[in-house]
VMD Tcl script that builds the backbone (N, CA, C; Angstrom):
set m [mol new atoms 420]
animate dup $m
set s [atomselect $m all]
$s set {name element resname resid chain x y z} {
  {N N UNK 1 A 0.841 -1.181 0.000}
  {CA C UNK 1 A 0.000 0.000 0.000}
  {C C UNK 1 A 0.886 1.245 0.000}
  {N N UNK 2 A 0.882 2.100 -0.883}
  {CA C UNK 2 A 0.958 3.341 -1.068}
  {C C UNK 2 A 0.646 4.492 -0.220}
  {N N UNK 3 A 1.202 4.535 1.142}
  {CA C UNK 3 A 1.048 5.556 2.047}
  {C C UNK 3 A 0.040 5.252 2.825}
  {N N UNK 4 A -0.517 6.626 3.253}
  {CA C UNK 4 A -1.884 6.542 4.335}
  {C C UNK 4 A -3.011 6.852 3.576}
  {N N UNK 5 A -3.440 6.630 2.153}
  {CA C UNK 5 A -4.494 7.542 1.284}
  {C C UNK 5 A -5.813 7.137 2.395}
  {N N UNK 6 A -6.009 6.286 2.652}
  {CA C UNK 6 A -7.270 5.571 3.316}
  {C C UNK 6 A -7.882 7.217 4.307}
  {N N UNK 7 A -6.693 7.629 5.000}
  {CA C UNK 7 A -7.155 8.454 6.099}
  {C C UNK 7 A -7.720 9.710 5.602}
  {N N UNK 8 A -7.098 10.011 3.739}
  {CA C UNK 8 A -8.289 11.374 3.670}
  {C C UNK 8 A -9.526 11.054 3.459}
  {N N UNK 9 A -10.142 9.592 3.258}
  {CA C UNK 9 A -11.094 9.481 2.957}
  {C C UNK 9 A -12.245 9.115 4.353}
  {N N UNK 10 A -13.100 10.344 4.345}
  {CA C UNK 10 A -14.091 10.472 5.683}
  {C C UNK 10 A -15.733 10.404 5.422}
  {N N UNK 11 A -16.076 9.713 6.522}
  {CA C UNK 11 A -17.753 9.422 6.048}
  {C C UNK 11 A -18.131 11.015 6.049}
  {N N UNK 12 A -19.316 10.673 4.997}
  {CA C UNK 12 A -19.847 11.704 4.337}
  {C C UNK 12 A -19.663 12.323 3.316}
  {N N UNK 13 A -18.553 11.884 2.446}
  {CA C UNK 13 A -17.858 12.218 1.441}
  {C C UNK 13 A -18.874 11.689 0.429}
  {N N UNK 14 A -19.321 12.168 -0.601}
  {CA C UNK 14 A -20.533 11.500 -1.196}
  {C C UNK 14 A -20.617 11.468 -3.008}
  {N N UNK 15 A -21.086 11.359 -3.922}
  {CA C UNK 15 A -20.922 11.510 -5.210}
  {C C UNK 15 A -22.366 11.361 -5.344}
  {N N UNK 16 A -22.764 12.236 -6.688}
  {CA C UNK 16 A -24.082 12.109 -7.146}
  {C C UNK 16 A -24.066 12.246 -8.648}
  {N N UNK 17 A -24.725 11.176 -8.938}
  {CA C UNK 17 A -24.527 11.167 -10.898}
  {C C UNK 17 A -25.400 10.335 -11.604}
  {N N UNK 18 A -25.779 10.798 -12.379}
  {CA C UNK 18 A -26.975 10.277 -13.138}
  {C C UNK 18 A -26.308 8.986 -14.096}
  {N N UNK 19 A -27.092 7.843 -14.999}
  {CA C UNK 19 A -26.421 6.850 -15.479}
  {C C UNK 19 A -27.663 6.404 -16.605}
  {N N UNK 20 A -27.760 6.691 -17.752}
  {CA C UNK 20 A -28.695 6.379 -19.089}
  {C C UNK 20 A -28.965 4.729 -19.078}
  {N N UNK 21 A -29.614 4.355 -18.530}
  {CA C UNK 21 A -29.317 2.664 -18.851}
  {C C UNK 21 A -29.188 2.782 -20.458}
  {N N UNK 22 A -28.845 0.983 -20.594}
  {CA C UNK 22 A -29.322 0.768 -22.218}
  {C C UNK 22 A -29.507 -0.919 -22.086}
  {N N UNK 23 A -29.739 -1.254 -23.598}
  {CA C UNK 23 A -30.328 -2.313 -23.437}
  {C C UNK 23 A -28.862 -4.021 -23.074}
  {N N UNK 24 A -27.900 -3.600 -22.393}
  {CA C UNK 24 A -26.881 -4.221 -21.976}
  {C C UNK 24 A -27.186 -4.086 -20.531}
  {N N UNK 25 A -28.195 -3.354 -20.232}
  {CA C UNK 25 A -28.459 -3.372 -18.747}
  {C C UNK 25 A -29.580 -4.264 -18.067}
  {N N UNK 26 A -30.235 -4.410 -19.353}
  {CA C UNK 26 A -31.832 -5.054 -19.286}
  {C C UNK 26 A -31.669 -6.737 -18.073}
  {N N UNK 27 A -32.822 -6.635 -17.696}
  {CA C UNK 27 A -32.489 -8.145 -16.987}
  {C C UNK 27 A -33.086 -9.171 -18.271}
  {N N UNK 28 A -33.610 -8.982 -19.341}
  {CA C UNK 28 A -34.006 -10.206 -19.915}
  {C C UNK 28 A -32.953 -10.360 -20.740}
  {N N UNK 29 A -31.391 -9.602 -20.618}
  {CA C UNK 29 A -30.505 -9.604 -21.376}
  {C C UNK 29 A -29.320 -11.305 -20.306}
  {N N UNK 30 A -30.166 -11.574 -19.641}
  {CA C UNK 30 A -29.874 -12.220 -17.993}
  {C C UNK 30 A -30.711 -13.694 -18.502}
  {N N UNK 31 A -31.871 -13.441 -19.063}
  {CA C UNK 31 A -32.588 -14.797 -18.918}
  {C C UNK 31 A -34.162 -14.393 -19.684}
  {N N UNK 32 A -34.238 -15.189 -20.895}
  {CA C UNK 32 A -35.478 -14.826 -21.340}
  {C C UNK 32 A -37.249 -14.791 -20.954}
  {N N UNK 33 A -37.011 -15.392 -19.848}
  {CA C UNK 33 A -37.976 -15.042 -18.975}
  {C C UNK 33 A -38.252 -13.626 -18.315}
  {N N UNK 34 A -37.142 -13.060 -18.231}
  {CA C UNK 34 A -37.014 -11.680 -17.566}
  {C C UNK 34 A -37.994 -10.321 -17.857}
  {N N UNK 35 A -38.149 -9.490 -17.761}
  {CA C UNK 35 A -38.600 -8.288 -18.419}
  {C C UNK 35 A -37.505 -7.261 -18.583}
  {N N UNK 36 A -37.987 -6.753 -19.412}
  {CA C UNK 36 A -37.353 -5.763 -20.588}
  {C C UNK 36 A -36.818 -4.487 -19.258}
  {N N UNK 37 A -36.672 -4.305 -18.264}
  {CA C UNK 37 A -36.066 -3.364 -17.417}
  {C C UNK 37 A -34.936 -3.500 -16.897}
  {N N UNK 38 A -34.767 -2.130 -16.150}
  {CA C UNK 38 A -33.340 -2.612 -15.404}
  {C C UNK 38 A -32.717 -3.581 -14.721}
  {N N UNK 39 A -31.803 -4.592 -14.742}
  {CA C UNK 39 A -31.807 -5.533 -14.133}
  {C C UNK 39 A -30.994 -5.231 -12.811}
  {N N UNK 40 A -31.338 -6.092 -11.488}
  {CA C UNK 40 A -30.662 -5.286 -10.322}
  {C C UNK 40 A -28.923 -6.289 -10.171}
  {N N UNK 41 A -28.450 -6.783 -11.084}
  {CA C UNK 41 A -26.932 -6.818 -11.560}
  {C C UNK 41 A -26.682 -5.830 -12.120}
  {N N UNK 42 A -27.649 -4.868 -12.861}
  {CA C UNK 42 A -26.920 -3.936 -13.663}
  {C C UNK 42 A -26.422 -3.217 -12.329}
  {N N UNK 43 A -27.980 -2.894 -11.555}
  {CA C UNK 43 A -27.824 -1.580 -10.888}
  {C C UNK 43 A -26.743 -1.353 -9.738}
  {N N UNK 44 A -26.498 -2.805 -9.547}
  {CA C UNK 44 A -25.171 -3.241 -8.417}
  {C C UNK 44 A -24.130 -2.776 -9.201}
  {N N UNK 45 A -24.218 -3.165 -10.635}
  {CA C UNK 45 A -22.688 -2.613 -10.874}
  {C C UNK 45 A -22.509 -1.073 -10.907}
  {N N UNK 46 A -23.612 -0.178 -11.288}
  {CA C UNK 46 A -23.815 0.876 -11.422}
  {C C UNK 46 A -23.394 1.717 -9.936}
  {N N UNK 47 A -24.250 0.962 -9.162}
  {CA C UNK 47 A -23.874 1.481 -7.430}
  {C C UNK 47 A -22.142 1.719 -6.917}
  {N N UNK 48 A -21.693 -0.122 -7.509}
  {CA C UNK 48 A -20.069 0.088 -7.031}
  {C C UNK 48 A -19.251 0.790 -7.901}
  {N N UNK 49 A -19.979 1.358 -8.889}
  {CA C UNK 49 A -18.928 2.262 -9.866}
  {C C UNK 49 A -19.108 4.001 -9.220}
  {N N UNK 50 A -20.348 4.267 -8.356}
  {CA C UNK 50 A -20.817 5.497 -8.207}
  {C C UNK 50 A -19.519 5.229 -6.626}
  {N N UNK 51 A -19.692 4.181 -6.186}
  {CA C UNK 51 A -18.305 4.631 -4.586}
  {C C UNK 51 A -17.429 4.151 -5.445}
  {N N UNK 52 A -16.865 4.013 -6.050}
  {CA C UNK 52 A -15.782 3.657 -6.553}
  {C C UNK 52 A -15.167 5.206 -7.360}
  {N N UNK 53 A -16.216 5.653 -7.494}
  {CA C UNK 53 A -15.803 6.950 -7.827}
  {C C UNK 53 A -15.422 8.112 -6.731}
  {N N UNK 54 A -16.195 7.936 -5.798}
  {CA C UNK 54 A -16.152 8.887 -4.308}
  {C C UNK 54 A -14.566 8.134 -3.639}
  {N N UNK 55 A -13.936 6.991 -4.128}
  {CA C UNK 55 A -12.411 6.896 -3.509}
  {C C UNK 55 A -11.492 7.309 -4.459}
  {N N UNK 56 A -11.650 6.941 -6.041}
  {CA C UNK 56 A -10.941 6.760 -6.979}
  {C C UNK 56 A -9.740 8.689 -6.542}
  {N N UNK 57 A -10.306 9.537 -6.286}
  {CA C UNK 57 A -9.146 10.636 -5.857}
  {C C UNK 57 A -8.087 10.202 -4.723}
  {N N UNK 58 A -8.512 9.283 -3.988}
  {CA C UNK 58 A -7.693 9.604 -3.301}
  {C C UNK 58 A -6.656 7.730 -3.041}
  {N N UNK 59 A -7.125 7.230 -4.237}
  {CA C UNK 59 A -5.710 6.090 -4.443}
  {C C UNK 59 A -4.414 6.461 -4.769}
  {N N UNK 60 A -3.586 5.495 -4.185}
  {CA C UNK 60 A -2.204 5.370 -5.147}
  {C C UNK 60 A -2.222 5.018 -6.074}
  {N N UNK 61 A -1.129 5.314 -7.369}
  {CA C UNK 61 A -0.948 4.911 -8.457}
  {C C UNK 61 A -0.944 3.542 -8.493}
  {N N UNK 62 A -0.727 2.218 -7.385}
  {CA C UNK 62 A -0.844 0.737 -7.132}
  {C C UNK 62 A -1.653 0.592 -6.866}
  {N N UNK 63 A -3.383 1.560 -6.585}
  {CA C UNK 63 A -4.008 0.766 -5.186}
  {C C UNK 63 A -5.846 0.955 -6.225}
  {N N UNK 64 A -6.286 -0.340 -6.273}
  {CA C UNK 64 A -7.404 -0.270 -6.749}
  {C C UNK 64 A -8.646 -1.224 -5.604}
  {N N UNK 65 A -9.577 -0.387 -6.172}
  {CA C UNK 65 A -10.774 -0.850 -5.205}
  {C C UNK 65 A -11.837 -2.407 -5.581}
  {N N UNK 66 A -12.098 -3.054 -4.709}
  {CA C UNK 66 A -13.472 -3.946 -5.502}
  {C C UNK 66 A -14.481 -4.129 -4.183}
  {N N UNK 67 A -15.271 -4.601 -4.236}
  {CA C UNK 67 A -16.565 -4.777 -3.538}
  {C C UNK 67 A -16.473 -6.039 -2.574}
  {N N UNK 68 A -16.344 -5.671 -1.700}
  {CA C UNK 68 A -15.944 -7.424 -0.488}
  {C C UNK 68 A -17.674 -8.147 -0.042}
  {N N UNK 69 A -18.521 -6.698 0.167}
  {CA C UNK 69 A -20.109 -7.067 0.646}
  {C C UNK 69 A -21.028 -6.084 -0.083}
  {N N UNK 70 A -21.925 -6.707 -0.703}
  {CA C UNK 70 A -23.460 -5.929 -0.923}
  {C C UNK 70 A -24.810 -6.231 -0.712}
  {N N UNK 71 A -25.130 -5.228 0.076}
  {CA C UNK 71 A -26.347 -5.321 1.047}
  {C C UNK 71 A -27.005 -4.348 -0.029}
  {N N UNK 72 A -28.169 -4.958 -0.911}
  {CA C UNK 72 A -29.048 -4.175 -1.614}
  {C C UNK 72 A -30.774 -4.329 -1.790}
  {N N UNK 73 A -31.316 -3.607 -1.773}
  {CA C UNK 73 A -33.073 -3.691 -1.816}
  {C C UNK 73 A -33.468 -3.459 -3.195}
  {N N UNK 74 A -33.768 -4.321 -4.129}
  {CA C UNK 74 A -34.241 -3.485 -5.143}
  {C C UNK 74 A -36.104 -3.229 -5.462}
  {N N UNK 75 A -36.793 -2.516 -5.221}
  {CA C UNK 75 A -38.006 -2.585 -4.765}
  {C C UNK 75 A -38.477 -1.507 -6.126}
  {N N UNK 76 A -37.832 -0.995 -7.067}
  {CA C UNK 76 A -39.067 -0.102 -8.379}
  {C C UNK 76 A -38.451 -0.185 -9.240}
  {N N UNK 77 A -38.917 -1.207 -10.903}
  {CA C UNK 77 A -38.996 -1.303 -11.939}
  {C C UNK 77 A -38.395 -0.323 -12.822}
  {N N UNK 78 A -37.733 -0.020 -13.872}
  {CA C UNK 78 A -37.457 0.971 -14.248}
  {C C UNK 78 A -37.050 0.702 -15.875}
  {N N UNK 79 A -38.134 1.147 -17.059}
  {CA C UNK 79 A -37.429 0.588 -18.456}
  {C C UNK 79 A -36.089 1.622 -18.417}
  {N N UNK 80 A -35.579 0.232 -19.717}
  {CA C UNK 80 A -34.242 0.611 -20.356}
  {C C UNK 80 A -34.797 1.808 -20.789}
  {N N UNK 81 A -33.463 2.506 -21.023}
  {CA C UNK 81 A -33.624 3.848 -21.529}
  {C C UNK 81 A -33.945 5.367 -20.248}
  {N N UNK 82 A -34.339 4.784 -19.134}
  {CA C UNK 82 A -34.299 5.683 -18.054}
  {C C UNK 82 A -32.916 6.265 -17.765}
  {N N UNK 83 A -33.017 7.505 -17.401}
  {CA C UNK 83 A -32.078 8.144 -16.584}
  {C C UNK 83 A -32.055 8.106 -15.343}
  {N N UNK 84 A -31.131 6.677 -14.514}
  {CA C UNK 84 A -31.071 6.581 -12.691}
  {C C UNK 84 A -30.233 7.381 -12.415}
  {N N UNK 85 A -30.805 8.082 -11.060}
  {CA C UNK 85 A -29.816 9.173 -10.320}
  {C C UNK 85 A -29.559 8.536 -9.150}
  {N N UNK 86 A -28.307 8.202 -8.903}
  {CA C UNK 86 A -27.496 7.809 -8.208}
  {C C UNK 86 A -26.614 8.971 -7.394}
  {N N UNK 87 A -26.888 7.905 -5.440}
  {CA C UNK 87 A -26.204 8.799 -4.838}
  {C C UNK 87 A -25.554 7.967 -3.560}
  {N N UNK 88 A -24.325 7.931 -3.683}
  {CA C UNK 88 A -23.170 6.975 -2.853}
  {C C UNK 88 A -22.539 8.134 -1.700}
  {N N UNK 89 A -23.014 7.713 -0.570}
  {CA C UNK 89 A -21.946 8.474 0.526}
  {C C UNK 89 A -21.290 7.627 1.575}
  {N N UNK 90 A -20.248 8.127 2.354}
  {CA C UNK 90 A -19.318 7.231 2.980}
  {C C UNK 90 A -19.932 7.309 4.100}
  {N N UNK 91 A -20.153 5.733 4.730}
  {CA C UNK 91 A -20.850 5.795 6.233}
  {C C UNK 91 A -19.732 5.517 7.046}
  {N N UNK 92 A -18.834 4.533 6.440}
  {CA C UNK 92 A -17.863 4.675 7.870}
  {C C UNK 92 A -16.433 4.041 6.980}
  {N N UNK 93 A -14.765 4.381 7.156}
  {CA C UNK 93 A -14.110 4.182 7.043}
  {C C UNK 93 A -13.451 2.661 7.758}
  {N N UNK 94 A -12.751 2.215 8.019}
  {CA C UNK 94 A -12.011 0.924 8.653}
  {C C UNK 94 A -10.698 0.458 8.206}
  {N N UNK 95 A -9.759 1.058 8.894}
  {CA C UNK 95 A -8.462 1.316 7.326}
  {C C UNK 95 A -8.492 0.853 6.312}
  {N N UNK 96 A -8.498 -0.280 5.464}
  {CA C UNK 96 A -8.601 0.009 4.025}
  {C C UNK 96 A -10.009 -0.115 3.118}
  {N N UNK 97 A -10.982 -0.665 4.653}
  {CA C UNK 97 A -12.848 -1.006 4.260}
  {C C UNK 97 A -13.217 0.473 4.509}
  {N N UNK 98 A -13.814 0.887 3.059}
  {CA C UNK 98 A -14.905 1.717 3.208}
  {C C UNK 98 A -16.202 1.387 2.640}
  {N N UNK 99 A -17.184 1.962 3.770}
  {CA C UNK 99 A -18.799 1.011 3.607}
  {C C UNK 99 A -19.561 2.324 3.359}
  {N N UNK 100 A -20.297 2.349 2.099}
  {CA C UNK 100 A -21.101 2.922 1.400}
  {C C UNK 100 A -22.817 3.034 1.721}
  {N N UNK 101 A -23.436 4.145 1.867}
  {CA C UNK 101 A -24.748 3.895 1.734}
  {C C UNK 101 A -24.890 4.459 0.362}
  {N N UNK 102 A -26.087 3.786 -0.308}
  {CA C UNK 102 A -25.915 4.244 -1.416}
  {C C UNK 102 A -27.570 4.249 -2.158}
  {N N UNK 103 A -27.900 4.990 -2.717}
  {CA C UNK 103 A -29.715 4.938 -3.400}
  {C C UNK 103 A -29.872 5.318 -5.054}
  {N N UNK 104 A -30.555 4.491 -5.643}
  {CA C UNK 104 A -30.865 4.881 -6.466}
  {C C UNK 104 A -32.286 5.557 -6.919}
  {N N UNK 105 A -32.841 6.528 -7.802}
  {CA C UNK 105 A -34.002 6.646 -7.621}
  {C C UNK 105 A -34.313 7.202 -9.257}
  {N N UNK 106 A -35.625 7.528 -9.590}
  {CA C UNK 106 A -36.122 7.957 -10.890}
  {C C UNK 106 A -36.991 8.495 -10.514}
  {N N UNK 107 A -37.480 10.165 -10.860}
  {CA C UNK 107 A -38.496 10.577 -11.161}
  {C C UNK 107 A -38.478 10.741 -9.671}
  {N N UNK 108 A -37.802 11.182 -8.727}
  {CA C UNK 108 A -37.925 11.343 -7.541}
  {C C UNK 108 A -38.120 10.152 -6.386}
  {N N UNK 109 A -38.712 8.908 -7.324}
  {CA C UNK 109 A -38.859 8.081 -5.904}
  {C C UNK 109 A -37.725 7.092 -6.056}
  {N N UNK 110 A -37.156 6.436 -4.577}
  {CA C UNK 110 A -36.181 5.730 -4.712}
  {C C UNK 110 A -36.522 3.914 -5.268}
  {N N UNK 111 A -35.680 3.647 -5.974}
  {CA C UNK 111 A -36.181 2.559 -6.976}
  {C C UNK 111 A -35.026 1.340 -5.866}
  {N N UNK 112 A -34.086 1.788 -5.372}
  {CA C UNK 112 A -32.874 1.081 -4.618}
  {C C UNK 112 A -32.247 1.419 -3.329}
  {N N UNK 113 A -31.971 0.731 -3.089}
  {CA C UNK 113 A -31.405 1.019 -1.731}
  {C C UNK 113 A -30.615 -0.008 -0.457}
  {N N UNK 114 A -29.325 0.560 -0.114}
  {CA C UNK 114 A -28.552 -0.403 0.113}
  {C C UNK 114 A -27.122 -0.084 0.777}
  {N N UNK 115 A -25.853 -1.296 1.183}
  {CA C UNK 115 A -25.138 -0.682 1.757}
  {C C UNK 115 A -23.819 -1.444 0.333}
  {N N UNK 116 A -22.800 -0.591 -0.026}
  {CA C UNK 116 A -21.649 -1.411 -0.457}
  {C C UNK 116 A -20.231 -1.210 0.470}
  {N N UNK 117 A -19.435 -2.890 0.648}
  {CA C UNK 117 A -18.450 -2.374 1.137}
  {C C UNK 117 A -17.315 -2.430 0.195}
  {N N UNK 118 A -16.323 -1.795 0.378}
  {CA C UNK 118 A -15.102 -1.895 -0.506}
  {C C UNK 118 A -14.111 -1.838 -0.215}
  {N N UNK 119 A -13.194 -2.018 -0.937}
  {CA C UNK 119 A -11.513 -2.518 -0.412}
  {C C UNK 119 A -10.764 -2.645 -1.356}
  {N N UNK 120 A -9.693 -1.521 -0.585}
  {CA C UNK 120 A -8.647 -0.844 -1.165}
  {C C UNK 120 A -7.565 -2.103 -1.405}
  {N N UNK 121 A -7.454 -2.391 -2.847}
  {CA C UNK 121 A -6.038 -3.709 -2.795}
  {C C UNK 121 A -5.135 -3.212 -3.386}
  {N N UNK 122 A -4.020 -3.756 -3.153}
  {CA C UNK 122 A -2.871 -3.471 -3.486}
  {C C UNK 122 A -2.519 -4.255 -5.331}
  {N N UNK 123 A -2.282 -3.697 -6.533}
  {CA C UNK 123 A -2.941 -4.023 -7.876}
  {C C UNK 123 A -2.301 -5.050 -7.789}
  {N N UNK 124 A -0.520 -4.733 -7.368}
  {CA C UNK 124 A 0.518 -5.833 -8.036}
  {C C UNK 124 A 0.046 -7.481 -6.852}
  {N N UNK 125 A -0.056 -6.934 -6.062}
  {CA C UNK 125 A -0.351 -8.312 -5.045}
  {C C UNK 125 A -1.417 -9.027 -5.775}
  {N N UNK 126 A -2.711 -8.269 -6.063}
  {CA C UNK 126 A -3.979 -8.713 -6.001}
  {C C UNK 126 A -3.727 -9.347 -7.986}
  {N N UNK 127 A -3.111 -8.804 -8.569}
  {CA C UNK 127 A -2.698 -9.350 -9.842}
  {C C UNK 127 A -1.891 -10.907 -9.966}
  {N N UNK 128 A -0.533 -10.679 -9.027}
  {CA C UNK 128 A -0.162 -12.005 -9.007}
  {C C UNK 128 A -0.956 -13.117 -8.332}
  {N N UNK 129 A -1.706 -12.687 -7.458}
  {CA C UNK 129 A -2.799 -13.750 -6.904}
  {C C UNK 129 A -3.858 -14.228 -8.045}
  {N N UNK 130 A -4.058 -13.604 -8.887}
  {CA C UNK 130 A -5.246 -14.163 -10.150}
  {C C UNK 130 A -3.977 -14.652 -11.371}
  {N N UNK 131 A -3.375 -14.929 -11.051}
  {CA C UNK 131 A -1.926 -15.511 -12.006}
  {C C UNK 131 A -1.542 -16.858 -11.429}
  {N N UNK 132 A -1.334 -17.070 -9.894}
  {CA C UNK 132 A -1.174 -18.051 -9.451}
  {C C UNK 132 A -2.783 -18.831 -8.903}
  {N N UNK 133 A -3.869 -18.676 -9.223}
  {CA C UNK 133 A -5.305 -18.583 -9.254}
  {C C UNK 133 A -5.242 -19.303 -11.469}
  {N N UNK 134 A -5.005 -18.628 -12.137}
  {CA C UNK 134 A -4.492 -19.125 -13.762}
  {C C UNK 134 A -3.482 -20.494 -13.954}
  {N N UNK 135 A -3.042 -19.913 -12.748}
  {CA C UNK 135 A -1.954 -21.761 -13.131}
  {C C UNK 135 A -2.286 -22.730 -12.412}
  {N N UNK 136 A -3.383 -22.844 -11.602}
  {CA C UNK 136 A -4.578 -23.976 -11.070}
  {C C UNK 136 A -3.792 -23.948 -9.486}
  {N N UNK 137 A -3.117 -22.600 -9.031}
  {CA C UNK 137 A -3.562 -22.538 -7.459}
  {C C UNK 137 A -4.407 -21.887 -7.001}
  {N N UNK 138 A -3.987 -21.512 -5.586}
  {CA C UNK 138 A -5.028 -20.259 -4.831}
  {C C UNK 138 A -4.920 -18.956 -4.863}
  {N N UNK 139 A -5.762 -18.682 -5.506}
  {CA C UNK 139 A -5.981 -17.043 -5.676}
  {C C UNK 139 A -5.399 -15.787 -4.225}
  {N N UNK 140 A -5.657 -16.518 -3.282}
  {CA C UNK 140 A -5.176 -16.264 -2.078}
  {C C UNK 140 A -3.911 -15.734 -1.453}
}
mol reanalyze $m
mol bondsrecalc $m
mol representation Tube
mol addrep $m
């Protein structure tokens, strides 16, 4: 790890940004049974890209983030082609775990809602581990 970056990052620190679905987002793009809306894999990925953005200032040039836990509700429908407004803020730090509350909503009402956690890895470590994970050991 690349210094102390973890410590500028403080709950409440937050990002807000809108996201166009399209039809790569759809859940019947998942399983033809599905319906033609947002699927809530899309919207998970959508969520850990919105905190992933609220740390991305304050990494090292080595140090990238991924998702360890997601705690999500998805409770309102939404066709492809909507504009979700997305809004990720920091609830609590843990040196390199930071845990996200995070909502999505359309048209004012919230369509999502949920917690993500994330974690700061170190690239070159976390690279040779999916290399020795490629040559049939443990990723570990």
């Amino acid at each position: 790890m690349e210094g102390l970056t973890v410590a500028r990052l403080e709950g409440g620190m937050f990002v807000k940004k809108e996201v166009e679905t399209d039809s790569s987002m759809a859940a019947d793009r998942f399983h033809e049974k599905a319906p033609r809306v947002l699927s809530t894999a899309s919207l998970i990925g959508i969520m850990q890209s919105a905190c992933a953005d609220v740390m991305a200032p304050f990494l090292g040039s080595n140090e990238m983030v991924v998702s360890i836990k997601v705690e999500m509700s998805h409770f309102g429908a939404v066709p492809v082609g909507t504009r979700v407004k997305l809004t990720t803020r920091i609830v609590e730090v843990k040196d390199r775990q930071v845990i996200f509350s995070v909502e999505a909503s359309d048209r004012g009402q919230t369509i999502a809602s949920g917690r993500n956690h994330m974690f700061i890895i170190d690239k070159d470590r976390f690279e040779k581990g999916i290399e020795r994970y490629n040559d049939g050991g443990s990723n570990k």
